[in-house]
C-alpha positions as CSV (number, residue, x, y, z in Angstrom):
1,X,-6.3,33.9,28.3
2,X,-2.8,33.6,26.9
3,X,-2.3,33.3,23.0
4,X,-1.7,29.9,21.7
5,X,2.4,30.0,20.4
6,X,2.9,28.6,16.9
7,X,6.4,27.5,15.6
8,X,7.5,28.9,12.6
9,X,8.1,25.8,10.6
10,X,12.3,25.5,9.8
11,X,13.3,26.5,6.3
12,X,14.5,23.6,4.1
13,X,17.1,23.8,1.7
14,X,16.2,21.2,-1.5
15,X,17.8,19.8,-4.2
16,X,15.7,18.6,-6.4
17,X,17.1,15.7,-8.7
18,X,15.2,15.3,-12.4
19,X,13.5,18.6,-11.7
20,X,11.8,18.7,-15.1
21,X,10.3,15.3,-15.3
22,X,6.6,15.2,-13.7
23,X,7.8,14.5,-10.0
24,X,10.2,17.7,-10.3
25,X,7.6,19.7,-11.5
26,X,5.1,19.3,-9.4
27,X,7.1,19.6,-6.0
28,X,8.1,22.5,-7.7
29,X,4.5,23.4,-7.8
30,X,4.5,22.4,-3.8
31,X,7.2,24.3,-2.9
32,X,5.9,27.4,-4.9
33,X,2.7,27.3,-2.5
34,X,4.8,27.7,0.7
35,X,7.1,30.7,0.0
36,X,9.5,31.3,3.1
37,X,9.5,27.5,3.6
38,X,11.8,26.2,0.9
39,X,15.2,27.7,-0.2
40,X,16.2,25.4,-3.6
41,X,19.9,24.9,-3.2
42,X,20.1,22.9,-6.8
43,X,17.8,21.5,-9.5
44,X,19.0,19.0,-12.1
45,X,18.0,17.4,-15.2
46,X,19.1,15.7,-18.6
47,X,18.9,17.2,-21.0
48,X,15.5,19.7,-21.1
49,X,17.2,23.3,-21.5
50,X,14.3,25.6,-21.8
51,X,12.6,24.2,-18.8
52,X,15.1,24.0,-16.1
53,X,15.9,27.7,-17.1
54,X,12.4,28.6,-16.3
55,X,12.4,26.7,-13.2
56,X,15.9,28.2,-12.5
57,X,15.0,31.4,-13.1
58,X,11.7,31.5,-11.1
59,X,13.5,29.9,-7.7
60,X,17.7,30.8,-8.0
61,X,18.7,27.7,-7.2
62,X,22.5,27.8,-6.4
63,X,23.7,25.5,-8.7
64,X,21.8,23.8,-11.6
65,X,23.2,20.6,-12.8
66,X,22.8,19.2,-16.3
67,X,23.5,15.8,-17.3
68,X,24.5,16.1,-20.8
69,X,27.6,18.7,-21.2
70,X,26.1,20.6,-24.5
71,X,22.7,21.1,-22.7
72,X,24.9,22.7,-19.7
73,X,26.6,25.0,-22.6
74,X,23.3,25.7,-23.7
75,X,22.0,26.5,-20.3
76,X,24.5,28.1,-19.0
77,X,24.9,30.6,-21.9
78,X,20.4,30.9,-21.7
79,X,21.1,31.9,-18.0
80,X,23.9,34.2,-18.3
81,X,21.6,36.2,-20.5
82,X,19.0,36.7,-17.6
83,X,21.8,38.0,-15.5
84,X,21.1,34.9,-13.0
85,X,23.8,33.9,-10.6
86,X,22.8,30.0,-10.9
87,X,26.1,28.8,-11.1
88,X,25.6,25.4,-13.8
89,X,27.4,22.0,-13.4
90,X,27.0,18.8,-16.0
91,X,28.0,15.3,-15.1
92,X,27.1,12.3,-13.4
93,X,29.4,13.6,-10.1
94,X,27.9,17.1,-10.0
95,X,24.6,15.4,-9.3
96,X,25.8,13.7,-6.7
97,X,27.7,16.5,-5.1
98,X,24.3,18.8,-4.8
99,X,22.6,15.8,-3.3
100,X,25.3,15.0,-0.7
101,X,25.8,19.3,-0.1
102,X,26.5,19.8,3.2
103,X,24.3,23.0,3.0
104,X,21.1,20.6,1.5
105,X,18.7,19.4,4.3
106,X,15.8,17.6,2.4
107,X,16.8,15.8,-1.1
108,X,14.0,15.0,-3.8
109,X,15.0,11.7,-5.9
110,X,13.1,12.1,-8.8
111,X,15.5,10.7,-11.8
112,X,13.8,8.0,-13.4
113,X,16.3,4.6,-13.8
114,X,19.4,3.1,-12.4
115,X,20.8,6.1,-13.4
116,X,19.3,7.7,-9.9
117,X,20.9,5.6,-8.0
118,X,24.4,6.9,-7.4
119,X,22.9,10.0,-6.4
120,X,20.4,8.3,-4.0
121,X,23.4,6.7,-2.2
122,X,25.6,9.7,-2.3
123,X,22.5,11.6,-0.4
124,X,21.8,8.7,2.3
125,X,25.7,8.5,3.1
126,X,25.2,12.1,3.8
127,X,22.1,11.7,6.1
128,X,20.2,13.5,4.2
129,X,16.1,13.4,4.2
130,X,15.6,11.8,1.2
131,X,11.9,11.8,-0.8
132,X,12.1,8.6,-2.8
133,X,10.4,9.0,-5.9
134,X,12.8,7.0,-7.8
135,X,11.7,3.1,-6.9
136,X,15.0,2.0,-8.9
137,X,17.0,3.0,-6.5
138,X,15.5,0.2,-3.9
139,X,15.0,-2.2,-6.8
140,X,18.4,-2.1,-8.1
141,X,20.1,-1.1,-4.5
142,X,17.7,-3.5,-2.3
143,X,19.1,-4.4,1.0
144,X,22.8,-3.3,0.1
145,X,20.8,0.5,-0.6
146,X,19.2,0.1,2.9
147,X,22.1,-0.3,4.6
148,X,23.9,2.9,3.3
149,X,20.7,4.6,4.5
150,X,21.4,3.0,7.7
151,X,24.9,3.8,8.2
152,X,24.6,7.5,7.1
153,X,21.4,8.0,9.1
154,X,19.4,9.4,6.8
155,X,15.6,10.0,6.5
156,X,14.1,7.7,4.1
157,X,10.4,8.6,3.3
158,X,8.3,7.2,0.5
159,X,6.7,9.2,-2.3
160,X,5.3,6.9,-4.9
161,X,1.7,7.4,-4.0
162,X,1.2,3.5,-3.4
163,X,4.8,3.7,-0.7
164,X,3.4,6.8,1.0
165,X,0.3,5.2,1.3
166,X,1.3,2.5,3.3
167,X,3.8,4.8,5.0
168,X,0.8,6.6,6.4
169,X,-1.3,3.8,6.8
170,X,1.7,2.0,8.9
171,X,2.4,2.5,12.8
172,X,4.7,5.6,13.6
173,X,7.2,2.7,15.2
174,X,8.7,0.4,12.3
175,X,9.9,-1.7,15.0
176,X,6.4,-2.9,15.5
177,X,5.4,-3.3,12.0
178,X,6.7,-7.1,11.9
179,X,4.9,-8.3,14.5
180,X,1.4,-6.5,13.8
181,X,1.2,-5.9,9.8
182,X,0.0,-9.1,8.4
183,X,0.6,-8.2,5.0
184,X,0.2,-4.8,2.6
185,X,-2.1,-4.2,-0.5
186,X,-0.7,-2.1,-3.0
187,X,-3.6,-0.8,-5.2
188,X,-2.9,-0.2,-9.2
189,X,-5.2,1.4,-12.1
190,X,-4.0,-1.6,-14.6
191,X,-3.4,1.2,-16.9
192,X,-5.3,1.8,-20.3
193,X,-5.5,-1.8,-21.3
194,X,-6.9,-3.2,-18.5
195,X,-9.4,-4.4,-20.2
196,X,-8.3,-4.6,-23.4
197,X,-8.1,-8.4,-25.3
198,X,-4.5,-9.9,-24.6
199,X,-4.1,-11.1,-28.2
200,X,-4.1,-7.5,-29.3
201,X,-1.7,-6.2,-27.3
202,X,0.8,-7.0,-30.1
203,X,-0.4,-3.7,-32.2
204,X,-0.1,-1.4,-29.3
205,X,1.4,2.1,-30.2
206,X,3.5,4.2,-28.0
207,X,1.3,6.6,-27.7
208,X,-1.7,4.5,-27.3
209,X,0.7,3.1,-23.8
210,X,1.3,6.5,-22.6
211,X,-2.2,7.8,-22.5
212,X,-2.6,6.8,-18.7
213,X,-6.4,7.3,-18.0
214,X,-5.8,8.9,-14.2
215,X,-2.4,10.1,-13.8
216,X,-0.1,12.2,-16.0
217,X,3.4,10.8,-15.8
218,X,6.5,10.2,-18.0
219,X,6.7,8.2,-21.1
220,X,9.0,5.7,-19.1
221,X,6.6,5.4,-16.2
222,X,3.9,5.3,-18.2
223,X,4.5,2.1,-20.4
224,X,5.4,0.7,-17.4
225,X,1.8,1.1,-16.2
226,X,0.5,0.0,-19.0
227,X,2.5,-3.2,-18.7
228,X,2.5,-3.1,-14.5
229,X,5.6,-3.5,-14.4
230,X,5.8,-0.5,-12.6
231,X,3.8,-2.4,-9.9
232,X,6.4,-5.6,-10.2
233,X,8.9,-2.5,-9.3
234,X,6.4,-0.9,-6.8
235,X,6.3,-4.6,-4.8
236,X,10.4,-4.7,-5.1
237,X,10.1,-1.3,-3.7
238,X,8.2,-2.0,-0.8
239,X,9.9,-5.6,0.2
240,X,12.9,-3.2,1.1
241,X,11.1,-0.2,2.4
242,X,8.9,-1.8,4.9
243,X,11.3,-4.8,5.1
244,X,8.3,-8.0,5.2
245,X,8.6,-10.7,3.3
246,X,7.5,-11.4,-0.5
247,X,5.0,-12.9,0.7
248,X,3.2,-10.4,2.4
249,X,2.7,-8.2,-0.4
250,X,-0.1,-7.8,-2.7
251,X,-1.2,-6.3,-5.8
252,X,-5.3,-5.4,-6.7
253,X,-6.3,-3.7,-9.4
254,X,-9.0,-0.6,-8.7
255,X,-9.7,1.4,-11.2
256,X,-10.3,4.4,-10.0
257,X,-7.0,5.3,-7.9
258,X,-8.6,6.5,-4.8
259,X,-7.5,4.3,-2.8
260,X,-3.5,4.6,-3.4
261,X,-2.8,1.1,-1.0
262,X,-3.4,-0.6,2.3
263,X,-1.9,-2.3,5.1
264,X,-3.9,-5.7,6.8
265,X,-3.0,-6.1,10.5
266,X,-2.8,-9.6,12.2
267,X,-6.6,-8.5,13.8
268,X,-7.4,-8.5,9.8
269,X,-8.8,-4.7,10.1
270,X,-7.7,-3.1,7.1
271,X,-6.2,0.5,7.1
272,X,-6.1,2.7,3.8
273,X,-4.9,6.0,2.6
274,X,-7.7,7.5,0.1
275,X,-7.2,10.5,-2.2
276,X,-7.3,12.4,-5.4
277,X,-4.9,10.7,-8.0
278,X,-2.2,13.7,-7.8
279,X,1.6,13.3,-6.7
280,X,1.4,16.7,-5.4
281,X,-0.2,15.1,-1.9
282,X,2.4,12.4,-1.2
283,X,5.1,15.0,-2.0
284,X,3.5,17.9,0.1
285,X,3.6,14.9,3.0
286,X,7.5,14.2,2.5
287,X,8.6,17.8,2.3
288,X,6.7,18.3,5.2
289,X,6.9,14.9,7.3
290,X,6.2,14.8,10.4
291,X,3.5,17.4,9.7
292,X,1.3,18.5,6.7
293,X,0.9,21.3,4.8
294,X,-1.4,22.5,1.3
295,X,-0.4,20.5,-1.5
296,X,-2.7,22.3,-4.1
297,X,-4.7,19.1,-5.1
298,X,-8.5,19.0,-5.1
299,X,-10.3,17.3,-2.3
300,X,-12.8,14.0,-2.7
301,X,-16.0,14.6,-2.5
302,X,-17.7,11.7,-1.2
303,X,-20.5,12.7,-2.4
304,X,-20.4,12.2,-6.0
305,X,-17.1,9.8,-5.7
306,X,-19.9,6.8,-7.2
307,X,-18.1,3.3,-6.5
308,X,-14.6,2.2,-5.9
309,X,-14.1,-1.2,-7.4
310,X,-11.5,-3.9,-7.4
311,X,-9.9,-6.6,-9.9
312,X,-7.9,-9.8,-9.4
313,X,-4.7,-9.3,-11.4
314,X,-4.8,-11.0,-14.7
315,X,-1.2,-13.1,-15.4
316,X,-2.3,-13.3,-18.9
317,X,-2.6,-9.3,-19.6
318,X,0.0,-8.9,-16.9
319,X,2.7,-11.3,-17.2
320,X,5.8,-9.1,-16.4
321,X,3.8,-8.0,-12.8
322,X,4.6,-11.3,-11.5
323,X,8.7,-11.4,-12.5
324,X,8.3,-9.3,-8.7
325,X,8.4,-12.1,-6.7
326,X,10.3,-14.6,-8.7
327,X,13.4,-12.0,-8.3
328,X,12.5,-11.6,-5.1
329,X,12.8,-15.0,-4.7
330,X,16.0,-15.4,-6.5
331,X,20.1,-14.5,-6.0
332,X,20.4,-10.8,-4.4
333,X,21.5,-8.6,-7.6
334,X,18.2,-10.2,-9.4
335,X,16.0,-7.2,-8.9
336,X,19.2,-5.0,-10.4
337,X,18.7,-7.2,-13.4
338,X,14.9,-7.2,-14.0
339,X,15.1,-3.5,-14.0
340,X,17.8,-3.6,-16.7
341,X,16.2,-5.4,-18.5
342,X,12.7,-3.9,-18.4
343,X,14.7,-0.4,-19.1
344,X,16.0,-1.6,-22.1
345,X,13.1,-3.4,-23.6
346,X,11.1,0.2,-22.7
347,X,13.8,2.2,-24.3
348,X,13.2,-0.4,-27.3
349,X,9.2,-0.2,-28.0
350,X,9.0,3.3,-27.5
351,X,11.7,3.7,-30.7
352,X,9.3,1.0,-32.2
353,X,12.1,-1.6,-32.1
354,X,10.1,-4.0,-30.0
355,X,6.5,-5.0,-29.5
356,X,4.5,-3.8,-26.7
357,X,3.6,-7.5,-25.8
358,X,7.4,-8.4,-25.7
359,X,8.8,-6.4,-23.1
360,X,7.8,-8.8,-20.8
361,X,9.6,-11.9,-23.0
362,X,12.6,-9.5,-23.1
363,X,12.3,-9.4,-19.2
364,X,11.5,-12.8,-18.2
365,X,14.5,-13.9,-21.2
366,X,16.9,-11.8,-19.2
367,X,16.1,-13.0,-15.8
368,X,16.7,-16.5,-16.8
369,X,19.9,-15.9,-18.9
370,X,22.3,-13.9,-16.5
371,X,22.6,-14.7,-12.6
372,X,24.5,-11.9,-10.9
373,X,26.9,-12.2,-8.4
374,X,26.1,-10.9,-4.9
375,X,26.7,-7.2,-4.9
376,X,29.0,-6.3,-2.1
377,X,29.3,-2.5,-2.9
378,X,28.2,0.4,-5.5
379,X,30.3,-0.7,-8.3
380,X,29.0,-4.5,-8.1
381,X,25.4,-3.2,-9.2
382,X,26.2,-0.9,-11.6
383,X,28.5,-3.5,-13.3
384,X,25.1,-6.0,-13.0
385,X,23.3,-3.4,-14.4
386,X,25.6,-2.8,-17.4
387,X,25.8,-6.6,-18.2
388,X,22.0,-7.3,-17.7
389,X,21.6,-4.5,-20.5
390,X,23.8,-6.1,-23.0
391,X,21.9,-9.8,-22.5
392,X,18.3,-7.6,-22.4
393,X,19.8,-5.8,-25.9
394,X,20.5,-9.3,-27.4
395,X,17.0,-10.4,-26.5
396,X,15.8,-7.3,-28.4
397,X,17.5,-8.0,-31.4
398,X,16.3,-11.7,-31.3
399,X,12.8,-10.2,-31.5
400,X,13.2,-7.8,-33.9
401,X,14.7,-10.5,-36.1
C-alpha cells in the first residue's frame, strides 16, 4: 500500500497590529504552538515598551511599530541592547505600511478603536488575509469598508468569537446565505451585572466593570461588556460581515459562553458553534482558515458542562445594546458616530469623569445631536469620527456638571 502524502502547510508571514493587547497576545500564544508555520514580519502597539520587547525579542519580527514616538525611543534603545536586528518604526503611517507589506500574507487586526481602521483599509486594498478582531473597523467603515475589501480582494475572516461563530456555523458559499439564513443569534454573557439591580448601576467602579466573569479582555472591551455595548457593536459588525438585514439579527443572553452564536435557517433548524470561552480557538481558525490546527485551549467536557441557559435582553440594564439597530436604521456614517461616542464616554468613566450608568445617555445624546454626512471616502469617516467626539465630549461635561 502506498503512503498517504501530506502537504506541508505554507508558511505565513504576519503582522500583528496591537500585539500587546489580549488579542495580540494570545495569537502570539497560537503562533508559538506551530513553529515553522509562522514567520512575524511586524508587531505593533501603543505605547507598552517592556512587552512588545519581549514579544520582539522571542519572534524577530522585522520591523516593530510603536505608536507613540518616545515609547519607539524607548524601544528602540531596549532592543539595541539585546543586539536584535528588529528595525522600530512609530507613527500612524508605519502601521499601515507593515499591514499593507508586500512581503505580509496574513494580517491580525487587533487595535482596539477607530484608530484600527486606517490600517484595516490599508491591509484590504492590499489583498491581504485579514483576521478582524477589531469590530470598529466594520462599525465605523460599514459598507464603504466592505467595498475596499472588495476591490483589493482581500480575505476577510471573522475573529470575535460571536463573528467566527456564525462564520463556521454559515454555508462555505456566501452567495447562498441570503436566500437560506433566516436570521443569526449572537449569544452574550451580559457581563458582571447581569443581574445586578439597574438603580445601582450609578455606583459602579471601574474595576468592579472590568472584572468580566468568563473572559479576560482589555479595560475598553471590558466596560463595554459590562454595558453590551460591545454586543450593539458586535450586531453592527455582523450587518456588514454577513450582509442581512437589521432585522435578522439577534441578541440572547447565556451565561455561560459556550455557545459563542448561531445561525437559524429558513427550515428553522438551528446551527451553533460551542466551545471553551478562549480567543485562542477563533484565532487558531483564522490563521489557519480553510483548515484547523491546535489552538492550546482546553476542550468541553460534556460531561460535567451542567446546563447552558438563556436570557431575554433587559432594555432597562441594557439600554445602549439597543442604539445597534436605531443606527443601523439611520443615515450611513451613524454607526461611525455611536462608536465615537461610546469611545469617549468609556475613555470618560474609566478616569472617573462619568458615571457607569451614563455612558449610554452620552451615546444615545450623541446620536441624536449630530447627523453625519454620507461618507464617500476614508477621510469622510475619520472627519465623522472627530466631530462625533467633540459633541460626545460636550455631553460628558454636561454630566459631570
Amino acid at each position: 500500500m502506498n503512503a498517504v502524502a501530506t502537504a506541508t502547510p505554507t508558511v505565513q508571514t504576519l503582522t500583528v497590529l496591537g500585539a500587546t493587547g489580549s488579542i495580540g497576545q494570545n495569537t502570539l500564544d497560537v503562533v508559538a504552538r506551530h513553529p515553522g508555520r509562522f514567520a512575524v514580519f511586524a508587531l505593533t502597539a501603543a505605547t507598552q515598551v517592556e512587552l512588545l520587547q519581549q514579544q520582539c525579542l522571542r519572534f524577530a519580527p522585522r520591523y516593530a511599530v510603536m505608536a507613540d514616538p518616545t515609547a519607539a525611543t524607548a524601544l528602540r534603545a531596549a532592543l539595541q541592547q539585546h543586539g536584535s536586528r528588529t528595525e522600530v518604526l512609530s507613527g500612524a503611517q508605519a502601521v499601515c505600511d507593515v499591514a499593507a507589506a508586500p512581503e505580509v500574507d496574513t494580517v491580525m487586526a487587533a487595535i482596539v478603536g477607530a484608530a484600527g481602521l486606517p490600517p484595516c483599509v490599508a491591509a484590504a486594498r492590499a489583498g491581504k488575509k485579514l483576521l478582524l478582531a477589531n469590530k470598529e473597523a466594520l462599525v465605523v467603515g460599514g459598507d464603504w469598508f466592505m467595498a475596499a475589501v472588495r476591490a483589493g480582494g482581500a480575505t476577510l475572516l471573522p475573529i470575535d468569537s460571536e463573528h467566527s461563530a456564525v462564520f463556521q456555523s454559515l454555508p462555505e458559499d456566501p452567495a447562498t446565505w441570503q436566500r437560506r439564513v433566516e436570521k443569526i443569534v449572537l449569544t452574550a454573557s451580559g457581563g458582571p451585572f447581569r443581574q445586578r439591580n439597574p438603580a445601582t448601576l450609578a455606583s459602579v467602579t471601574p474595576e468592579e466593570a472590568c472584572a468580566h466573569p468568563n473572559w479576560v479582555m482589555g479595560r475598553k472591551i471590558s466596560v463595554d461588556s459590562a454595558t453590551m455595548m460591545n454586543k450593539a457593536l458586535e450586531v453592527i459588525e455582523a450587518r456588514y460581515l454577513f450582509g442581512l438585514a437589521p432585522a435578522q439579527i439577534e441578541v440572547v443572553i447565556h451565561p455561560q459562553s459556550v455557545i459563542h452564536s448561531m445561525v437559524q435557517y429558513r427550515d428553522r433548524s438551528v446551527v451553533a458553534q460551542l466551545g471553551t470561552p478562549d480567543m485562542r480557538v477563533p484565532i487558531a481558525y483564522g490563521l489557519s482558515w480553510p483548515e484547523r490546527m491546535e489552538s492550546g485551549a482546553q476542550g468541553l467536557d460534556f460531561a460535567t458542562l451542567g446546563a447552558l441557559t438563556f436570557e431575554v435582553a433587559d432594555r432597562a440594564r441594557f439600554p445602549g445594546l439597543f442604539l445597534a439597530w436605531d443606527a443601523l436604521n439611520a443615515t450611513p456614517g451613524t454607526t461611525a458616530v455611536l462608536n465615537a461616542a461610546n469611545e469617549v464616554a468609556v475613555a470618560a468613566f474609566l478616569e472617573r469623569r462619568l458615571r457607569f450608568d451614563q455612558i449610554p445617555h452620552v451615546n444615545q445624546a450623541t446620536l441624536a445631536a449630530f447627523v453625519p454626512p454620507v461618507p464617500q471616502q476614508l477621510d469622510d469617516l475619520l472627519a465623522i469620527d472627530a466631530e462625533a467626539r467633540a459633541v460626545a465630549q460636550q455631553h460628558v461635561a454636561r454630566c459631570a456638571a
